[in-house]
Each structure stands twice: as structure tokens, then as C-alpha cells.
Backbone as ProteinMPNN parsed JSONL, in Angstrom:
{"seq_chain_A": "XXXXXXXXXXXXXXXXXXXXXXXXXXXXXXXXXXXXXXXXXXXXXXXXXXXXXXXXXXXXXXXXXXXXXXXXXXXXXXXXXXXXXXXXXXXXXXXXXXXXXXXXXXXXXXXXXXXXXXXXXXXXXXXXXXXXXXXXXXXXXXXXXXXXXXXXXXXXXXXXXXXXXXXXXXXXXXXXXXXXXXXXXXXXXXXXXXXXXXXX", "coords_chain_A": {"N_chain_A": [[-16.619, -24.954, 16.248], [-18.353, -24.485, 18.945], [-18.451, -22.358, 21.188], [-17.367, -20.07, 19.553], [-19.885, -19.315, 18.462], [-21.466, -17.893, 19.852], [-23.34, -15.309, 20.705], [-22.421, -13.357, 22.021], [-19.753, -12.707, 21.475], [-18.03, -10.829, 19.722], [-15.439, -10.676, 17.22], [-13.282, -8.958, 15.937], [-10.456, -8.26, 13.638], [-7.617, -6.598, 13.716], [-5.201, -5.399, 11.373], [-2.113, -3.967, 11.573], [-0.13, -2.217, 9.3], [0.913, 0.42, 8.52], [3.227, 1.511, 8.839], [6.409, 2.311, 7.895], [8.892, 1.023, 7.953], [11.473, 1.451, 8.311], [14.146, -0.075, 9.448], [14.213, -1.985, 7.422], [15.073, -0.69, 4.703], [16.019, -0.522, 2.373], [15.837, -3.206, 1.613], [13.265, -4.096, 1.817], [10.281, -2.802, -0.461], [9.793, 0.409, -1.478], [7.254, 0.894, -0.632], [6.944, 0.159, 1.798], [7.431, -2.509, 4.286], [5.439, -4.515, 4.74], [4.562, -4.87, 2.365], [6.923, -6.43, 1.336], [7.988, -9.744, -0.319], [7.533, -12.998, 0.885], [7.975, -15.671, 0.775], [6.854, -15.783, -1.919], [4.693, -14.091, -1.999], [3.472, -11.245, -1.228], [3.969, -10.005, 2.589], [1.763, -8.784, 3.746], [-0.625, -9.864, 2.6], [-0.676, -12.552, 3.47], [-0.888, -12.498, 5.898], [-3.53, -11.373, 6.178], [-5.003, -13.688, 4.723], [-4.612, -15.482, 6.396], [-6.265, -14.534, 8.295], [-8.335, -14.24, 7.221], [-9.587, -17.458, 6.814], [-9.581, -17.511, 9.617], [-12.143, -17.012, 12.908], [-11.887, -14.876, 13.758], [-14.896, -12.241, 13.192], [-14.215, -10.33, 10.946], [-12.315, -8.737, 8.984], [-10.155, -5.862, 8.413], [-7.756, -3.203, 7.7], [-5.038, -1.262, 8.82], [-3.992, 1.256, 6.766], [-1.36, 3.445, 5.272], [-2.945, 6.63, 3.905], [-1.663, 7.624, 1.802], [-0.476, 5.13, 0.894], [-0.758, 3.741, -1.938], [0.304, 1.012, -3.176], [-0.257, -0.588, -1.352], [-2.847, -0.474, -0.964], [-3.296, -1.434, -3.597], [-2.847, -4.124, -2.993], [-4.751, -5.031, -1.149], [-7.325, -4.892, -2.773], [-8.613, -7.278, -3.697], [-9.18, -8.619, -1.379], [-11.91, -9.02, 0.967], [-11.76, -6.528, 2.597], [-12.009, -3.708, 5.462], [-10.771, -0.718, 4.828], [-8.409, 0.871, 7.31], [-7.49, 4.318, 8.435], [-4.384, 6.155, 9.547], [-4.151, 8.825, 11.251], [-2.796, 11.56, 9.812], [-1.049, 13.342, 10.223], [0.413, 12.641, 12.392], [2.95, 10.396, 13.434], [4.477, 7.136, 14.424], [2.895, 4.638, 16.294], [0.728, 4.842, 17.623], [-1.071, 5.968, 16.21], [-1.938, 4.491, 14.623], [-3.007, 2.227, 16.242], [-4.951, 3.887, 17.06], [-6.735, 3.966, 15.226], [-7.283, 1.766, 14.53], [-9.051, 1.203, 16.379], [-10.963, 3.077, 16.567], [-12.627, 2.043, 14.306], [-14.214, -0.066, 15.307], [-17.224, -1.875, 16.034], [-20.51, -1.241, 17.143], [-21.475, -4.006, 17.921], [-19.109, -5.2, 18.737], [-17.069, -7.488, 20.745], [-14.417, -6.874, 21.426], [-11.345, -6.333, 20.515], [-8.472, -7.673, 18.004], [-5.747, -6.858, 17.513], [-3.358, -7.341, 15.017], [-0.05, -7.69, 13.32], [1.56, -7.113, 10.058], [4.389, -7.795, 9.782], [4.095, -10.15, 10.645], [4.658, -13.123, 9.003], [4.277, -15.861, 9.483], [2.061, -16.536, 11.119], [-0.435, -18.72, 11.34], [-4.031, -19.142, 10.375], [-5.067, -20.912, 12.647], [-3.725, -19.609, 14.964], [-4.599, -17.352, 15.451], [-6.81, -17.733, 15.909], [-6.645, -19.458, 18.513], [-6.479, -17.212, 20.48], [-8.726, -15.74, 20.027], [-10.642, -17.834, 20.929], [-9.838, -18.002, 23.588], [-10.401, -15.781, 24.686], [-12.869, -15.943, 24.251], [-14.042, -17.876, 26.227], [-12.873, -17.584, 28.408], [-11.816, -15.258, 31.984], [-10.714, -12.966, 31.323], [-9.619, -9.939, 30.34], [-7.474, -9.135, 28.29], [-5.768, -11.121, 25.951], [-2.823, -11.976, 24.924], [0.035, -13.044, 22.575], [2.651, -14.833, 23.382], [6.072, -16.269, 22.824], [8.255, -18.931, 23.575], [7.951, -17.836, 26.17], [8.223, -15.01, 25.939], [6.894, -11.805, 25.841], [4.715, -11.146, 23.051], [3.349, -10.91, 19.612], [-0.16, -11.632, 18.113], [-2.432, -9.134, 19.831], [-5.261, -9.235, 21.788], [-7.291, -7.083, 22.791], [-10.458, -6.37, 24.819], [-13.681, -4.818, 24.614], [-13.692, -2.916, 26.734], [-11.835, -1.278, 26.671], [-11.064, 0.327, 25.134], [-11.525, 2.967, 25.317], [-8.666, 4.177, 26.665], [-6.873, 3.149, 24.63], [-7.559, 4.299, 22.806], [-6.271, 7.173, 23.757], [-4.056, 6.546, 23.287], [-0.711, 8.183, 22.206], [2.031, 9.529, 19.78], [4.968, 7.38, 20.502], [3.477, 5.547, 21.91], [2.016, 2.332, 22.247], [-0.029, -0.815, 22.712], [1.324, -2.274, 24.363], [1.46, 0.11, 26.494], [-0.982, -0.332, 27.639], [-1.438, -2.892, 28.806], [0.446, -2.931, 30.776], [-0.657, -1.001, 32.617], [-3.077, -3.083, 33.172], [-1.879, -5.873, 34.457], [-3.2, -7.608, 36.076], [-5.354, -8.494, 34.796], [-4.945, -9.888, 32.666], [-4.117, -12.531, 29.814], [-1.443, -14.612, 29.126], [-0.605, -16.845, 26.286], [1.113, -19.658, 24.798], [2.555, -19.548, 21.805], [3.512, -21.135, 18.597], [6.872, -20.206, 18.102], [8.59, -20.436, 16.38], [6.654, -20.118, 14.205], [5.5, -17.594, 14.771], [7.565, -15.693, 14.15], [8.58, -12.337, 13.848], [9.164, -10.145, 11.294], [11.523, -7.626, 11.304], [14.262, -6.843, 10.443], [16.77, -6.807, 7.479], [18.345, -9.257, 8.374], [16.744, -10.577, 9.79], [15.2, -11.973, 7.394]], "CA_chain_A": [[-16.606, -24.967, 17.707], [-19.675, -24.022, 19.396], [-17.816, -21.395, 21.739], [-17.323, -19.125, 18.688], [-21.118, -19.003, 18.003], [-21.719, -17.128, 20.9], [-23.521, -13.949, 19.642], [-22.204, -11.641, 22.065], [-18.556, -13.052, 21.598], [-17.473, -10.796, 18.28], [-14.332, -9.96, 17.268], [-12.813, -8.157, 14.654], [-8.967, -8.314, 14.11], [-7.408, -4.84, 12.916], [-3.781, -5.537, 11.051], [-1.163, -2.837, 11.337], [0.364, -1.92, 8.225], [0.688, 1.723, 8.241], [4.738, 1.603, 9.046], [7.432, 2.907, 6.803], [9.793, -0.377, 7.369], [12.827, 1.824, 8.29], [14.761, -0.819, 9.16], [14.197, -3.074, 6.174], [15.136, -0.467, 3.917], [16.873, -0.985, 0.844], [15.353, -4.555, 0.801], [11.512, -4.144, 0.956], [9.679, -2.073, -1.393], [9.724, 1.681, -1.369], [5.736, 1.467, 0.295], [6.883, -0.068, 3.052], [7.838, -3.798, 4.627], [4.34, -4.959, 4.553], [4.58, -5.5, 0.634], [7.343, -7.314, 0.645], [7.255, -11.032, -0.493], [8.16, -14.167, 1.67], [7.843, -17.042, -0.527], [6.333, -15.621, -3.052], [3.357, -13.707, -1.592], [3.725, -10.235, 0.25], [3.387, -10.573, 3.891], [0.539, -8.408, 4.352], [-1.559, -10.58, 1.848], [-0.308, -13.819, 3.682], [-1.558, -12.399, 7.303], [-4.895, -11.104, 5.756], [-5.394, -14.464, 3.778], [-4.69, -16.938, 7.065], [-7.14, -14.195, 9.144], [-9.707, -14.69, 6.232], [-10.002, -18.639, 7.226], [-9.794, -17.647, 11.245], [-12.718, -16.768, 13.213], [-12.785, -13.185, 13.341], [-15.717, -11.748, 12.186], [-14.191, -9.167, 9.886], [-10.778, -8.466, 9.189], [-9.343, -4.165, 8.957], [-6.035, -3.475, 7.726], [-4.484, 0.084, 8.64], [-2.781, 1.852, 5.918], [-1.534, 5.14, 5.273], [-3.165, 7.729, 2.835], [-0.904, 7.462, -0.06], [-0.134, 3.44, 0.173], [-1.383, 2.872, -3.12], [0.331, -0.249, -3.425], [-0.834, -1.595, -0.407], [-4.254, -0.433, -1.118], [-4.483, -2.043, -4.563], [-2.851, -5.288, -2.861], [-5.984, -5.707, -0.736], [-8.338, -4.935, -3.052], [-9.086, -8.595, -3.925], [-9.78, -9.499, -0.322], [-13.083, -8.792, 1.749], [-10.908, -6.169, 4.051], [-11.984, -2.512, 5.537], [-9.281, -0.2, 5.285], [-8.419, 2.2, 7.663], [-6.284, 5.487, 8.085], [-4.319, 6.592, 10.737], [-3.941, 10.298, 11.692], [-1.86, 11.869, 8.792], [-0.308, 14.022, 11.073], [1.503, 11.945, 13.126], [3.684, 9.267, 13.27], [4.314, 6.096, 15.069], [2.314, 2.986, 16.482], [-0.509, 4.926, 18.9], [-2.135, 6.374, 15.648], [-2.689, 3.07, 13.838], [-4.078, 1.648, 16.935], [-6.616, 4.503, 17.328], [-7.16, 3.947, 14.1], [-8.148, 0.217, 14.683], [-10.032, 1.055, 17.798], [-11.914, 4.177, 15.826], [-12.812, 1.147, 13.377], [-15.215, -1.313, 16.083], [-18.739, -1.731, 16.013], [-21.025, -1.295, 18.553], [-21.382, -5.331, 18.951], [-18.044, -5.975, 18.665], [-16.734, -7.823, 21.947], [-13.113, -6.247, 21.755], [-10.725, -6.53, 19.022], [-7.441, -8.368, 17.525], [-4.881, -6.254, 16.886], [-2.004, -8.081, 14.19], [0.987, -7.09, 12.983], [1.768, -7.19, 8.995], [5.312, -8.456, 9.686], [4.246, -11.629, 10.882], [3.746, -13.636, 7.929], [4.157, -17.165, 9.515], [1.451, -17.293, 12.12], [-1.908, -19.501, 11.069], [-5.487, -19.442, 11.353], [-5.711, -21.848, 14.203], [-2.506, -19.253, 16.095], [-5.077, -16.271, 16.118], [-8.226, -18.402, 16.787], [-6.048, -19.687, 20.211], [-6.629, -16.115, 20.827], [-10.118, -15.724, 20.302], [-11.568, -18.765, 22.083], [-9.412, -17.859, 25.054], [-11.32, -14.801, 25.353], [-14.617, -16.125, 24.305], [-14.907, -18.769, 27.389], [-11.946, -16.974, 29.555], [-11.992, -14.251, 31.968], [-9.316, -12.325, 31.42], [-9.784, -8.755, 28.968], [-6.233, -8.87, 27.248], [-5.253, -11.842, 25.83], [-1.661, -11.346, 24.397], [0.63, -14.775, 22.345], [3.897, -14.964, 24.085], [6.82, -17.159, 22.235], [9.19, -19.337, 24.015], [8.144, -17.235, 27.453], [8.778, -13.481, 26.044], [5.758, -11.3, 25.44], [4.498, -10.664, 21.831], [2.114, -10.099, 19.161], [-1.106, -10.48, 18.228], [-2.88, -9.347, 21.551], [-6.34, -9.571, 21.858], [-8.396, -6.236, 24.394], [-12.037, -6.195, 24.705], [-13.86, -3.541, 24.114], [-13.631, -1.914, 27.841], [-10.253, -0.472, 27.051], [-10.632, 1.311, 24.209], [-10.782, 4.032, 25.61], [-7.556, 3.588, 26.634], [-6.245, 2.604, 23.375], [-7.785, 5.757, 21.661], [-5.758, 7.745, 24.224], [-2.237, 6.906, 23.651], [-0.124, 9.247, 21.727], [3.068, 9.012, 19.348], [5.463, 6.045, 20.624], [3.078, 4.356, 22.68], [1.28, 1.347, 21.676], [-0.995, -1.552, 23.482], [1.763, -2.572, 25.953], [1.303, 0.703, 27.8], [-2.123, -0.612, 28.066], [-1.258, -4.098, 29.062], [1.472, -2.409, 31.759], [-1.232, -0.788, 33.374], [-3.592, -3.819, 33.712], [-1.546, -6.893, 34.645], [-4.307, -8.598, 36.692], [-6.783, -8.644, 33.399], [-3.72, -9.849, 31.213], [-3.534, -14.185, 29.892], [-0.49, -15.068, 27.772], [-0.814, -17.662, 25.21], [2.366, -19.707, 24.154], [2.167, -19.716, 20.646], [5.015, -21.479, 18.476], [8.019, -19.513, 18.543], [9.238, -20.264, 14.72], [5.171, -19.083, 13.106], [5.307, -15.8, 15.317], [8.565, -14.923, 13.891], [8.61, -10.99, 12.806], [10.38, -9.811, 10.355], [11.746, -6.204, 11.221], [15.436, -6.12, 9.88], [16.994, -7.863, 7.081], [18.834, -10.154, 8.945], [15.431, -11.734, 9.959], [14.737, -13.083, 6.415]], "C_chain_A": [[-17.718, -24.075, 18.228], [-19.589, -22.551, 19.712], [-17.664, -20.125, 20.647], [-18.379, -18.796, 18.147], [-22.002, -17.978, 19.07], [-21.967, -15.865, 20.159], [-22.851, -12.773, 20.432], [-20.337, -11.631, 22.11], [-17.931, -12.453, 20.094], [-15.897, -10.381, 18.481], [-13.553, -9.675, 16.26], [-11.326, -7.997, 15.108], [-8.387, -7.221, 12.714], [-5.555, -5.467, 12.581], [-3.336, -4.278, 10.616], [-0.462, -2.795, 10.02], [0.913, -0.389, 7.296], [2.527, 2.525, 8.27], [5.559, 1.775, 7.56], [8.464, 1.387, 6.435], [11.155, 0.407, 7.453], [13.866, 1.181, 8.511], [14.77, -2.074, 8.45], [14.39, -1.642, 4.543], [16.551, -0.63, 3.027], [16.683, -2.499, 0.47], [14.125, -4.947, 1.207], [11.479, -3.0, 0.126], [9.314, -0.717, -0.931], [8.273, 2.046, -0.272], [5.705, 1.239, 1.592], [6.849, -1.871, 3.549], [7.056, -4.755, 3.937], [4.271, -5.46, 3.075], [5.988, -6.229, 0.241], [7.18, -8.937, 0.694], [7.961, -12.315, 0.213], [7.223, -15.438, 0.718], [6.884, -16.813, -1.25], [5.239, -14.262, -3.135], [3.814, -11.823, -0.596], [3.147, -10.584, 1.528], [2.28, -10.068, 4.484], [-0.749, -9.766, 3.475], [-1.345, -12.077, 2.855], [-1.067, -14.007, 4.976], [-2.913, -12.113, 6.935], [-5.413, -12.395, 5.388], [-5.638, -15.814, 4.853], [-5.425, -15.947, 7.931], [-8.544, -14.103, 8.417], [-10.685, -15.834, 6.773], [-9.778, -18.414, 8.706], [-11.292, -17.755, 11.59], [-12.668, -15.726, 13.905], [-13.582, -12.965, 12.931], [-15.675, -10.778, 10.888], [-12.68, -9.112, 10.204], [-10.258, -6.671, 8.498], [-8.204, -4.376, 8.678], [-5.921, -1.789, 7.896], [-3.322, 0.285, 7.812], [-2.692, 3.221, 6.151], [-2.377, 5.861, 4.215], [-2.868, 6.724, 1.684], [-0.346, 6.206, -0.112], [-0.951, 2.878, -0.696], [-1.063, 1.768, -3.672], [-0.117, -1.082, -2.196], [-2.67, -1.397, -0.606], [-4.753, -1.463, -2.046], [-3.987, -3.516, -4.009], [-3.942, -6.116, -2.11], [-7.025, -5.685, -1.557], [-9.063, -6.064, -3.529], [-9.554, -9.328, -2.362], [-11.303, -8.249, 0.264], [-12.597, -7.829, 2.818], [-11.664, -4.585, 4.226], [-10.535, -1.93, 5.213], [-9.396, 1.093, 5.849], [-7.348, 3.356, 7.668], [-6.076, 6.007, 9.175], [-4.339, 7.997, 10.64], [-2.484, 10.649, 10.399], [-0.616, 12.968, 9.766], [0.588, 14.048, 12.119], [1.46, 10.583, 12.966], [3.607, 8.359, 14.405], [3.271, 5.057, 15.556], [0.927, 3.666, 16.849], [-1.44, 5.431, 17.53], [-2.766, 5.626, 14.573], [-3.369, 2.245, 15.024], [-5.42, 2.21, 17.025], [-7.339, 4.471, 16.308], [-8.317, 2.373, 13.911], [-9.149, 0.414, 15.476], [-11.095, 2.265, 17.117], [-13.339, 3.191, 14.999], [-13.925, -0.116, 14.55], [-16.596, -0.432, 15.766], [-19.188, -1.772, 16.685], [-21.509, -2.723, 18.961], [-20.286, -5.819, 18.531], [-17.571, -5.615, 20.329], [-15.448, -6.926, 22.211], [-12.75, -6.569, 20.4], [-9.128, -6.958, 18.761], [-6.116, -7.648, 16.796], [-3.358, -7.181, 16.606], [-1.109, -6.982, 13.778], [1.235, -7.9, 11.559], [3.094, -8.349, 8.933], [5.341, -9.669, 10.35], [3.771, -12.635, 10.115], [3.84, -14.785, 8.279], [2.677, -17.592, 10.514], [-0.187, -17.769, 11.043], [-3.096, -19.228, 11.287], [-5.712, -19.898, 12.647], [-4.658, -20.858, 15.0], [-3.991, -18.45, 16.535], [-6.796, -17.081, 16.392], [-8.148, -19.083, 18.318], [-6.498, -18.646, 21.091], [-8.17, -15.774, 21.522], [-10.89, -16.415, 20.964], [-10.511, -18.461, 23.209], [-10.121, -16.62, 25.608], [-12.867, -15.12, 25.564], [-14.865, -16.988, 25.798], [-13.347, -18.499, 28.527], [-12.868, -15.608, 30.665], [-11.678, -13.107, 32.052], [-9.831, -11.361, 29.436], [-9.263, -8.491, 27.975], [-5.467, -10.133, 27.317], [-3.882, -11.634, 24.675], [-0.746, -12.97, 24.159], [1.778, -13.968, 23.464], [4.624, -16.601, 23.077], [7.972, -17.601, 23.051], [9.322, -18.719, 25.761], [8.107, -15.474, 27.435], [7.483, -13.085, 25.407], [5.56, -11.085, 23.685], [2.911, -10.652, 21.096], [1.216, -11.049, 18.379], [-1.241, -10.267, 19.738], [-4.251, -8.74, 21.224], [-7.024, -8.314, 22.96], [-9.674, -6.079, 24.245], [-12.383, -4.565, 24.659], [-13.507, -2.165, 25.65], [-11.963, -1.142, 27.747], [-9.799, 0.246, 26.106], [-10.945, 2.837, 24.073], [-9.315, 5.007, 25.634], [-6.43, 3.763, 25.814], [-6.434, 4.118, 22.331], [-7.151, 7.023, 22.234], [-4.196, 7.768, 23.897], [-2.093, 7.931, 21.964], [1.63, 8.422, 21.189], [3.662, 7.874, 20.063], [4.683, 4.914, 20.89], [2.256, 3.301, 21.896], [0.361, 0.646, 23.059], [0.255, -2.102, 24.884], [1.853, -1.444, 26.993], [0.268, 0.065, 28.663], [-2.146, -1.815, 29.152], [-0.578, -3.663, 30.788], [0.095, -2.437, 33.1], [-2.536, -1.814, 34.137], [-2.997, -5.725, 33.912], [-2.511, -7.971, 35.926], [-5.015, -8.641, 35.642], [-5.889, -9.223, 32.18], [-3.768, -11.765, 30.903], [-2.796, -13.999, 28.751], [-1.154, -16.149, 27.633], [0.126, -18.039, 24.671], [2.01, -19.958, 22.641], [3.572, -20.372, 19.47], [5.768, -20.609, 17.92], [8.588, -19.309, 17.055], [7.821, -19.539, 13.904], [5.267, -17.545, 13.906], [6.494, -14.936, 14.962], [7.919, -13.272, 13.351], [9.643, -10.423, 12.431], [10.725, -7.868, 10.282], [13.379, -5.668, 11.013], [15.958, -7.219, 9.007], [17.577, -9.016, 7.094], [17.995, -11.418, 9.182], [14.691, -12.576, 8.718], [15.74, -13.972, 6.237]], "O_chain_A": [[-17.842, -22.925, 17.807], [-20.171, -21.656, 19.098], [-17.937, -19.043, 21.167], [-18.247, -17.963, 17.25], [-23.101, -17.471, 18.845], [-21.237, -15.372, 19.298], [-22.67, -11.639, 19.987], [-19.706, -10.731, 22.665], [-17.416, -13.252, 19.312], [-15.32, -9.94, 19.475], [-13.151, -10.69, 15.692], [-10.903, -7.745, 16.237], [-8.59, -7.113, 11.505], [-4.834, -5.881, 13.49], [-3.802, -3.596, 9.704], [-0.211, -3.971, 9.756], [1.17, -0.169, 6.113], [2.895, 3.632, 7.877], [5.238, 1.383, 6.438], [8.723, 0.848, 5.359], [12.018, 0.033, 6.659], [14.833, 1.611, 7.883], [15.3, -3.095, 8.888], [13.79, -1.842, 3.486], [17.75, -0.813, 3.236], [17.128, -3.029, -0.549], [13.802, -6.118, 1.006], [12.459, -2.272, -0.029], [8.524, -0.645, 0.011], [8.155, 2.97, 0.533], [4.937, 1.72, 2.425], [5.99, -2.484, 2.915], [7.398, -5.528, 3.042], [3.849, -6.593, 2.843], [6.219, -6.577, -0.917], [6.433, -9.462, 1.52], [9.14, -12.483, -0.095], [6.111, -15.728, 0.276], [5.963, -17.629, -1.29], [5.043, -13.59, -4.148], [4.365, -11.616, 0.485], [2.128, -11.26, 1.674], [1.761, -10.572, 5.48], [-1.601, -10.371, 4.126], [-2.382, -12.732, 2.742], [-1.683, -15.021, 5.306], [-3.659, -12.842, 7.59], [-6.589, -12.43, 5.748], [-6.353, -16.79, 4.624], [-5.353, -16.561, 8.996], [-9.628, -13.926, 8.972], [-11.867, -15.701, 7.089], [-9.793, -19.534, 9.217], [-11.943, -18.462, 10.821], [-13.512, -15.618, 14.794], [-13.543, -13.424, 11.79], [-16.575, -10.498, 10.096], [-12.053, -9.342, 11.238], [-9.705, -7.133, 7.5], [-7.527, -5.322, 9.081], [-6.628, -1.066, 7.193], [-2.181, -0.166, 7.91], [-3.402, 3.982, 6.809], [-2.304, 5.069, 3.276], [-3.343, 5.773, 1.063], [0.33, 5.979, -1.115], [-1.679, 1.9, -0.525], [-1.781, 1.301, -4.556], [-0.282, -2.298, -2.293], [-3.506, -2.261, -0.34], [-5.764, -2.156, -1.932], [-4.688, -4.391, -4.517], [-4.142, -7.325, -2.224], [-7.896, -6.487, -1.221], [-10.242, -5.844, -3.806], [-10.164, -10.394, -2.276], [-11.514, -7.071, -0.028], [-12.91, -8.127, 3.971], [-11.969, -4.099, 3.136], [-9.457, -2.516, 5.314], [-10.009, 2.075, 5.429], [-6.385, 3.28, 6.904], [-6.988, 6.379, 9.914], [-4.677, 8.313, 9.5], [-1.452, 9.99, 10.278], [0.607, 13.013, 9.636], [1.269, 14.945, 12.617], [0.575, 9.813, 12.593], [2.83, 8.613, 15.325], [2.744, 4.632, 14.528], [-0.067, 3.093, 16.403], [-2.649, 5.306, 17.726], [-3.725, 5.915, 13.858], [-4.342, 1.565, 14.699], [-6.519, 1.657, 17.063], [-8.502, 4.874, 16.324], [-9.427, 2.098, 13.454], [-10.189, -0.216, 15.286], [-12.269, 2.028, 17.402], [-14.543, 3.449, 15.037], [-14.199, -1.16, 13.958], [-16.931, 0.717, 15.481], [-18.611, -2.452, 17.533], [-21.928, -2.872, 20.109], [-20.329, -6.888, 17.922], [-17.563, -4.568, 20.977], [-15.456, -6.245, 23.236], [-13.449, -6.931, 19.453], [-8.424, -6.37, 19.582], [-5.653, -7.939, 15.693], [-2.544, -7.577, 17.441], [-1.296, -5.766, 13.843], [1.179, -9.129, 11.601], [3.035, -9.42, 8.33], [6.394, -10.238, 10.635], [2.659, -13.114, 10.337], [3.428, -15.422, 7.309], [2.288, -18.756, 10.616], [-0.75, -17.056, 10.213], [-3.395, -19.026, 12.463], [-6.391, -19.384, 13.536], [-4.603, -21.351, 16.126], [-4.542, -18.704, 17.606], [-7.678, -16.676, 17.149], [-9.086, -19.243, 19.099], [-6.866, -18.893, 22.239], [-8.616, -15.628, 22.66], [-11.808, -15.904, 21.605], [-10.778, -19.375, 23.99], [-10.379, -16.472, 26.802], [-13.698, -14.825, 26.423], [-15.875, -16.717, 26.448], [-12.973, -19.364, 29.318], [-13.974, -15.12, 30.434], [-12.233, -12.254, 32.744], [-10.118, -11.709, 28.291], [-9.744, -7.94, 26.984], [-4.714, -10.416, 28.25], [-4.124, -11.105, 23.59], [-0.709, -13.855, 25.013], [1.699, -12.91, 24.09], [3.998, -17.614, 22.762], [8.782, -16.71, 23.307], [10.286, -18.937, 26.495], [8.009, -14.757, 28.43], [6.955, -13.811, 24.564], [6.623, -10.814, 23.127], [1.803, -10.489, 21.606], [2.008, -11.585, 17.604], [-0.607, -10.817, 20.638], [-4.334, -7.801, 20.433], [-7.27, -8.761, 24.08], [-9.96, -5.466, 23.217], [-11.69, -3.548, 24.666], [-13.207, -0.975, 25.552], [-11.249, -0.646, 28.618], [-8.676, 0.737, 25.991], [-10.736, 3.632, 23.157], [-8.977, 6.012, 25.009], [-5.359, 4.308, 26.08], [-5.72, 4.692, 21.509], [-7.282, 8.032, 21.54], [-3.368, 8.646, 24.134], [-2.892, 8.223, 21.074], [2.234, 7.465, 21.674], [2.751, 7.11, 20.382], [4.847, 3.765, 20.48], [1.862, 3.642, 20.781], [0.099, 1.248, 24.1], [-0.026, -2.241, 26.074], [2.205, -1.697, 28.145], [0.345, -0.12, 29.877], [-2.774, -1.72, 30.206], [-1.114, -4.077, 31.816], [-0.141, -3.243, 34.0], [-2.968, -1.576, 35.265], [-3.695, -6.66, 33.521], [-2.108, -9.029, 36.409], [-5.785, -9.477, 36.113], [-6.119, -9.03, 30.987], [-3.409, -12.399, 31.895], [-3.153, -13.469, 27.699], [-2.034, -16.559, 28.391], [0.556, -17.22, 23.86], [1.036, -20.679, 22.423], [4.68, -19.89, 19.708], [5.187, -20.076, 16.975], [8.969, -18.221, 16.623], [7.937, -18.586, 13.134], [5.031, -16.491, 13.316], [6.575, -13.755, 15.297], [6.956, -13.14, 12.595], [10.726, -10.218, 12.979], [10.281, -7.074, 9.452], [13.769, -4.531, 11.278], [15.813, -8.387, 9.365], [17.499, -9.812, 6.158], [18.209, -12.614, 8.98], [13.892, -13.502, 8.86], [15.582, -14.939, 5.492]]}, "name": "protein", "num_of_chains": 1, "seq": "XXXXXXXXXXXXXXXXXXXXXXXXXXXXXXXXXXXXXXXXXXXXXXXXXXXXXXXXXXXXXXXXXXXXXXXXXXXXXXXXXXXXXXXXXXXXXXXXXXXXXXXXXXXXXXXXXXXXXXXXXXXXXXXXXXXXXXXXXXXXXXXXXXXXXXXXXXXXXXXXXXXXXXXXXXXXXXXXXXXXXXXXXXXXXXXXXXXXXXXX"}
């Protein structure tokens, strides 16, 4: 598609993975959710492997430090890896971690989530050509009507993004700019995430 040849249209998609998995414990793997396996495959390898064949230009996975099994599970793909803040916990220091991680011609960037091992190439390329020939800064899926994940912010907001602190994540961000915001329905059964064991 032409639209994705656009040179000043990059975009790099940063996958979270840096989470403990507290509520999936006692049935993922001691390193954390992200390694465990949905039909066969861990789910970080499954989201890395269908953002391989997207159109991202580069694909980033945030780990922690000491995830040496998630480390050596990427080491067969083409991936950066980054590291959040050892020193604190929760969501805001794997984003700054992603947003630390852009290049100076990257358009904005794609922040995924590990525990979504059903969505496709073509879900998060919906993404990307809605920004490339949109004009809207934060493109974010939505399933069945209810907000969710990936979500898509250009680069003007990573500022922003490198600001928040423990709990917060990208929907403070989103909060604060609901005129610059397009959902994206995306189907409702591939965006499943898997965050308790009920959900497998």
C-alpha cells in the first residue's frame, strides 16, 4: 500500500512485557505471563512474530533486567530490547521506556501489549494507515465499543508519555486529549487479553 511508503510516516511499535503477571500466577511461568504458551507458542513470541509481518518499521519489546527467559526467547527475532526503570514498578516506566527508545524520524509510536496473543498483522497495520493518511495523533483499537489496546501517539506527546509516574499509563494521556483521539473497531475475539486464568 502506497500510504505506508511515505518517508515521513515511521513507526515503530514498542511491546510491553516488563509485568510480573500477578494475576496469572500459579499458571504462567515464574518470569512472568508473557512466556506463557497459547497453542503452543508463548504469547510474547506470537505478538512479536505477527508485528514482524506488519508494517512497523522496527519492533522493541520492554523487559525487565533479570528476564532471562524472556530475553533468550527473543533472541531469534530482529527485536531491540528495552529496560524500564529498575526502581520502580508499574505501567508508566515501561512506557518511558518505549518512548526513551524512538528515533529522531520516527513519526510516533505503537505501543502493544504481550498479553494479546490473538491480534494479526493486518489488526495493527489498521492502526498505522489510520495515522499515516488521518488526522488525528492517538489512534487507539476499541472492541465491541469499549476502549483498548494497542494505541498508536505520535511523536508530539512524548513528552507526555515520558512524564507519567507509577500507576499511570497512556490513557492518562488519551484523557487529556480527547479531540486528537480516533478509535478503531478491531474484532473483539483477536484483541482478547489474557490477564487472569479464567481468560484462557
Amino acid at each position: 500500500m502506497a500510504l505506508f511508503a511515505k518517508a515521513d510516516v515511521r513507526i515503530p511499535t514498542v511491546v510491553l512485557a516488563a509485568g510480573r503477571g500477578e494475576r496469572m500466577r500459579g499458571v504462567a511461568p515464574p518470569g512472568g505471563k508473557h512466556l506463557l504458551k497459547v497453542d503452543g507458542e508463548a504469547m510474547l513470541t506470537r505478538v512479536i512474530s505477527q508485528l514482524a509481518q506488519s508494517h512497523a518499521c522496527r519492533v522493541s519489546v520492554v523487559l525487565r533486567r533479570d528476564d532471562l527467559d524472556g530475553r533468550r526467547l527473543v533472541e531469534p527475532f530482529e527485536v531491540d530490547v528495552l529496560t524500564p526503570d529498575p526502581g520502580e514498578t508499574g505501567r508508566a516506566s515501561s512506557v518511558r521506556a518505549a518512548i526513551a527508545g524512538l528515533r529522531p524520524d520516527d513519526a510516533g509510536v505503537l505501543i502493544a501489549l504481550a498479553d494479546q496473543p490473538f491480534l494479526l498483522a493486518r489488526d495493527f497495520d489498521v492502526l498505522i494507515a489510520e495515522f499515516a493518511v488521518g488526522s488525528k495523533g492517538i489512534i487507539r483499537a476499541s472492541y465491541a465499543g469499549r476502549p483498548g489496546n494497542p494505541v498508536l501517539f505520535a511523536r508530539r506527546y512524548a513528552k507526555e508519555l515520558l512524564a507519567l509516574r507509577a500507576g499511570q499509563g497512556g490513557r492518562d494521556v488519551i484523557r487529556a486529549h480527547p479531540e486528537d483521539l480516533r478509535s478503531l473497531e478491531l474484532d473483539p475475539q483477536r484483541g482478547r487479553d489474557l490477564d487472569r486464568p479464567e481468560d484462557l
